[in-house]
N, C-alpha and C positions, 0 to 999 in steps of 0.2 A: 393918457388920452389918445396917443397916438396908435395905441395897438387895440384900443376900443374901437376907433374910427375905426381900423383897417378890418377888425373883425365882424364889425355890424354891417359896412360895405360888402362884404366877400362870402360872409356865410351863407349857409342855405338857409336857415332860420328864417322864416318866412317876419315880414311887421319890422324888423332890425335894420333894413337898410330905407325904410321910412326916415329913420334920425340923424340921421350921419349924411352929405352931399357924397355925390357919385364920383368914382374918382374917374371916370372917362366925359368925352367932351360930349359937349351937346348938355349937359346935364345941370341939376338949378343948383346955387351956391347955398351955402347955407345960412346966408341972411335974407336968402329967399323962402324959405319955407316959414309957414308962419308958428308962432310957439301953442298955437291952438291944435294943431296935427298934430306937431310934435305928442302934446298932453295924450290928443286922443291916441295913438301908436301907442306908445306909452302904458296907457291903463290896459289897451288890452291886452299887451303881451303882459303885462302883471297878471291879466285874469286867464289869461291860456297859462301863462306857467303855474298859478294856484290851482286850475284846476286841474292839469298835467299831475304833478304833484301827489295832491287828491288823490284822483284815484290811481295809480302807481302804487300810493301807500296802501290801499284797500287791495291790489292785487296780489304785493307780496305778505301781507296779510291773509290772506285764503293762502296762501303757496303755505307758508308758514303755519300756519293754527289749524287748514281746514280743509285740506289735500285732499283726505281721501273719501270712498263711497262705502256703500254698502251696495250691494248688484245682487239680483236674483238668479238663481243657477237651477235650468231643467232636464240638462245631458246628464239623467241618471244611471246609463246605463256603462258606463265605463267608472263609476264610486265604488271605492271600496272601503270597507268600515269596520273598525275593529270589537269583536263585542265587549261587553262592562265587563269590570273585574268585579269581584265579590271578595267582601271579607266577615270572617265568620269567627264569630265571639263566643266565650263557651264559660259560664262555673262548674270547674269541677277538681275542687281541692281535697283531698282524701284526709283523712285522721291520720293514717300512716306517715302522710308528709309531713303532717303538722306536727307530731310527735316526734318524727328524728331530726327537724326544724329545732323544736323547741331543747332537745338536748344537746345538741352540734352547738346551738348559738351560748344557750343561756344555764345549760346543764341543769334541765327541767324535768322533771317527771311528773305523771298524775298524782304521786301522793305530796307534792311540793306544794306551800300555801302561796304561792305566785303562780302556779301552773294557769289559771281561771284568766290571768290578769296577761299573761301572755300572751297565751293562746288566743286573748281577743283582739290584740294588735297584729298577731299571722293573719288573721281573720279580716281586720280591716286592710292592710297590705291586699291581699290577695282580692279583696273586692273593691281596692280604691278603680275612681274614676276621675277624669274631671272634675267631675261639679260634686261628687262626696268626700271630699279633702277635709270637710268639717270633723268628717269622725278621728282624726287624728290629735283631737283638743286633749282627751287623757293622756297622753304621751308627749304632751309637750315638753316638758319638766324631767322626763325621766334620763339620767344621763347614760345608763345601762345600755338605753334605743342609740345611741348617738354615735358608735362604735361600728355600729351593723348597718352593712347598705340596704337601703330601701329597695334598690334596685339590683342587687342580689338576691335579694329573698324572694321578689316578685320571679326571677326566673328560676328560683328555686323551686318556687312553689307550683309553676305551671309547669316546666320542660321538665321531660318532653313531653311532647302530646303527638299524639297520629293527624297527619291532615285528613281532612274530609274528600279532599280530589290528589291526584298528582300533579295539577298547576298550582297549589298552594305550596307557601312557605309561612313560617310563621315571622311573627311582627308584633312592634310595641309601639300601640297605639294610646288613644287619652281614652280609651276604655278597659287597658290591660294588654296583656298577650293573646292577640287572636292570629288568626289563619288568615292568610291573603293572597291572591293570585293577580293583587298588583306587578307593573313592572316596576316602580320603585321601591320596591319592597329594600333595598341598601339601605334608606333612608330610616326604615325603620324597624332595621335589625335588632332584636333580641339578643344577641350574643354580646360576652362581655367585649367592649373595642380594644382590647391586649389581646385576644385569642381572634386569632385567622382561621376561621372554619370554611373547606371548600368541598363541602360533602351535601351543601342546599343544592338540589337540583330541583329544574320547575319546569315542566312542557308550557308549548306554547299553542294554546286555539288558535283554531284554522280562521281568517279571512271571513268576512262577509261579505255577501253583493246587495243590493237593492231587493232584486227581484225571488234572494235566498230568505229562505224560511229558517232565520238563526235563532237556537235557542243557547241557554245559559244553564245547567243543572250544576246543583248544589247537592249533594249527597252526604248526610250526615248519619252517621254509624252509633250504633246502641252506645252510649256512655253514660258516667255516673252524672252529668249536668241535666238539671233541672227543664231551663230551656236556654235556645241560643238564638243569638241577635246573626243576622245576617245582613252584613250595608252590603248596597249595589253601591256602583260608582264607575269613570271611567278609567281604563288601563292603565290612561298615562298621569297619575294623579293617585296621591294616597286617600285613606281612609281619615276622617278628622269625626269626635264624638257628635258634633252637629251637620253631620250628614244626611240628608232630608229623607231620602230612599231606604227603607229598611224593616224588617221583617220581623217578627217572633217569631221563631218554630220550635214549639215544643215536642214530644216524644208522638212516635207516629203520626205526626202531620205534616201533610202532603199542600204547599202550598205553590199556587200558581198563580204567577203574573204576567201583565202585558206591557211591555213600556216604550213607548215615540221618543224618537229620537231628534232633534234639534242640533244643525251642525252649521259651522260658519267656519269657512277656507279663506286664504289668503294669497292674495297672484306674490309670482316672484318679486314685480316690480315694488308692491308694498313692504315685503321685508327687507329692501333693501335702503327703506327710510330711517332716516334718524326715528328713535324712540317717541320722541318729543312731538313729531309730525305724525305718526302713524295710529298713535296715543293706544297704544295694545303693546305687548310684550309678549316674544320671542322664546322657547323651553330654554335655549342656549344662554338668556341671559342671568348669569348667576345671584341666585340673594344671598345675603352675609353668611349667613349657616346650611346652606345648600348650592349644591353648585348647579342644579338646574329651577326654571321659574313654575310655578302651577298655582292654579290658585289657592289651593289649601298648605304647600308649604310657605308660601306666602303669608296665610294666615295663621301658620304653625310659627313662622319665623315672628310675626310683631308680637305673639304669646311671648315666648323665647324672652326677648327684650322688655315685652312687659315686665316679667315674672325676675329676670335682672334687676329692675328700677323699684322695686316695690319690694322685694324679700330677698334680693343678693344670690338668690340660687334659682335653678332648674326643675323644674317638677321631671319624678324620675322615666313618666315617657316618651322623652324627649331625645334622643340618646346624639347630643351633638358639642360633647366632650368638655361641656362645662361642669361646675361644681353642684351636684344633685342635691336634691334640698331633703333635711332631714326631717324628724314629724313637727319641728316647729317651725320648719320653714313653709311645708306643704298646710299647717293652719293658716300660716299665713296669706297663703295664698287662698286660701278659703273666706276670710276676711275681706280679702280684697280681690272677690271673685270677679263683680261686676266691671275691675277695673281691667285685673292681666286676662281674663276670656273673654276683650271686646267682643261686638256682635260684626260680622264680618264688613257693615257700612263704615267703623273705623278704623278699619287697618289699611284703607289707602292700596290697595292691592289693584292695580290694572287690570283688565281684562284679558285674556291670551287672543292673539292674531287669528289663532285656528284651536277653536272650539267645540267641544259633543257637551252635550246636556241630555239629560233622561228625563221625563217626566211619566210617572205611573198612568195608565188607562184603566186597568182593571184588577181584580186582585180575588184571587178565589182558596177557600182554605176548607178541606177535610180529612178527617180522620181514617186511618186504617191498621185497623188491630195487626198485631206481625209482623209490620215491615218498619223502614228505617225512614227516620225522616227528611224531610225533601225538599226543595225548593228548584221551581220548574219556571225559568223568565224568557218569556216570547220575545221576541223585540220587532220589530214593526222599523224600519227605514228608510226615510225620509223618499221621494219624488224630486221634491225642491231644498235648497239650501240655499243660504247667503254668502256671499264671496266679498272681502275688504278687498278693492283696489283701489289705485292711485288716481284720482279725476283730475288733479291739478297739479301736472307734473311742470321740469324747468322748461321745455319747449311752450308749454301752455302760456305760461310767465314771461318766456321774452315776447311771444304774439302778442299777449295786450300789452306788456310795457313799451312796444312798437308799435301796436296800435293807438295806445294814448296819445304819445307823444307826435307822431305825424298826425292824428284828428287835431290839436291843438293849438300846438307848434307845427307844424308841415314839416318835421325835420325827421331825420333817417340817422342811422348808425354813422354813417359818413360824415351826418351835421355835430355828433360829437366827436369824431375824429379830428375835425378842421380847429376844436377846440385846442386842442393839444399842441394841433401842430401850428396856431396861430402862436400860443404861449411859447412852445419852445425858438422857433423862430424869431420871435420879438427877443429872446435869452440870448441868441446866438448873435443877431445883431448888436444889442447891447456892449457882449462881450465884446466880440468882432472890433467893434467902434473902441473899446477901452484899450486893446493890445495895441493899433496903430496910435492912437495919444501917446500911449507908450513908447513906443518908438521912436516915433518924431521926435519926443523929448527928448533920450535918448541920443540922436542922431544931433540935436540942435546943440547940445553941451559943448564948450571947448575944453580938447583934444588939453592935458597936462604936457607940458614940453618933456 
């Protein structure tokens, strides 16, 4: 009580030295005050410090949960923007392959009565996809299949192939082996991972500005495929088979598109928030089976793990050194399409800090006897974009937790300093007081002759 008194006398706490009498003179005793004031003093500093409190809790609540903004950005003329990558998908399996396929593997020829029954599983290999994993139901069973990788014959069956530009390399994507002039194209290497090949080389496009007139050309050379799929998409991000952007071009067709660009930047100050508060992720921050973030290896990785928990293996375009799933694994997964190819609202995947999106505007397609086919994409960039920064950083946080507290209480940084130092003081005394008892005792004992 004694160190109550003295702290409700001496504080700055405004309402506290209401209850306590004053320890200089002049001042009323404390059976002078009447226990009516006392009450009223009382409730309201209960109700200043509830509401103290209050909202304190509300402020580090937004610091916490709701930091940041979204801002509109119109200084376009210093943006620079990198254009879309393309990846280009192609059938084109020869007899010839198939044939020294089927006697390498299976020591087959055309006059063999298995030759019909083989050659249709090359056949589905080379044309599986994602979502046609079904046709691998007649080979479940066969244990001949189970011996031969899935994922050898697929790059048996394709490599090598000529790229379409010199920014491509080739890739194994959930549509097969295509051509891609991603820069994560590592991710999704074709070559077997025992063999270090350092003979991919890939140019790089030049820069865009705002005010530049960027195009995108695909150049695709006479071959034996029928026709080929071309995904747009951005550079820093692979291709995944539900990629929204994407073309047919068959033999001499000369297609052309326009597509708007949609971009959202990130200030320094926001990437240098926890995760948690900025509620977006970072390229730098690693997922389990990739060492950088995006949003489609993101949603390659919860496939990955899907495809784990439901069949114990890997579908083989996956290429991230786990056990590859053989054709009763990959039925498997056909079974339970719906579950290991969630639709991308279940895989829990964050947003990225700093963002491009494409959206098509226009699309134009004709024919031209003689020439090679083509795809020609405009790109159109942006004026304005959206910028995440930080609205409610820690300076913001101690202004109103100072603010509350002196609108409420009247107190300052200093009125909880005085806390402390009333506590330890009242410690020091205490002790203080116990060593001289100490002593005295001590001192009062007789002396043993």
């Amino acid at each position: 009580m004694e160190l109550l008194r003295t702290f409700a006398s001496d504080s700055s706490i405004h309402g506290l030295a209401h209850l306590v009498p004053r320890a200089t003179g002049g001042q009323r005793s404390s059976s002078s005050i009447h226990w009516l004031e006392k009450v009223f003093w009382l409730v309201v500093l209960l109700f200043s410090v509830v509401c103290s409190v209050s909202l304190c809790n509300s402020h580090w609540q937004r610091f916490r949960d709701n930091a940041t903004v979204l801002n509109v950005e119109t200084d376009y003329l210093s943006w620079v923007f990198r254009p879309p990558a393309a990846t280009v998908c192609s059938s084109h399996v020869t007899e010839t392959k198939l044939n020294d396929l089927l006697a390498s593997h299976w020591q087959v020829t055309k006059e063999h009565a298995d030759y019909a029954y083989y050659r249709q599983y090359l056949l589905t290999v080379a044309e599986a996809r994602f979502d046609s994993l079904a046709a691998f139901k007649p080979f479940v069973n066969d244990t001949t299949l189970v011996n031969v990788s899935v994922v050898e014959l697929v790059r048996q069956l394709h490599l090598p192939l000529t790229p379409p530009w010199k920014t491509f390399v080739p890739v194994m994507t959930e549509v097969g082996i295509c051509y891609s002039s991603t820069a994560l194209y590592r991710f999704q290497s074709p070559e077997d991972a025992n063999v270090t090949t350092t003979n991919v080389t890939r140019e790089r496009n030049a820069d865009c500005y705002t005010l530049d007139v960027c195009r995108t050309m695909v150049a695709i050379p006479h071959t034996e495929a029928v026709k080929n799929l071309v995904y747009i998409h951005i550079e820093q991000d692979v291709m995944t088979g539900d990629t929204p952007i994407r073309y047919e071009v068959r033999e001499h067709d000369i297609v052309s598109s326009i597509l708007a660009v949609e971009q959202i930047v990130a200030s320094k100050s926001l990437k240098r928030l926890q995760r948690r508060r900025r509620k977006c992720r970072l390229p730098t921050e690693a997922l389990p089976y990739f060492s950088v973030y995006t949003i489609n290896l993101c949603r390659i990785n919860c496939r990955i793990e899907a495809a784990l928990r439901l069949c114990d293996c890997v579908p083989f375009f996956y290429s991230v050194g786990n056990p590859a799933c053989k054709p009763a694994g990959l039925y498997c997964l056909a079974i339970n399409f719906e579950r290991w190819y969630p639709p991308a609202t279940n895989c829990s995947c964050m947003p990225l800090c700093e963002s491009v999106t494409y959206q098509q505007v226009s699309v134009r397609r004709k024919v031209v006897e003689q020439a090679n086919s083509k795809l020609e994409t405009l790109i159109i960039y942006p004026r304005m974009r959206m910028k995440r920064d930080v609205l409610f950083d820690i300076s913001n946080l101690i202004v109103s937790l100072g603010g509350c507290a002196a609108l409420f209480l009247g107190c300052s940084f200093i009125s909880f300093v005085e806390i402390i130092f009333f506590v330890l003081e009242y410690l020091f005394k205490r002790v203080h007081a116990i060593c001289l008892q100490h002593r005295q005792h001590q001192q009062q004992r007789p002396r043993r002759s």
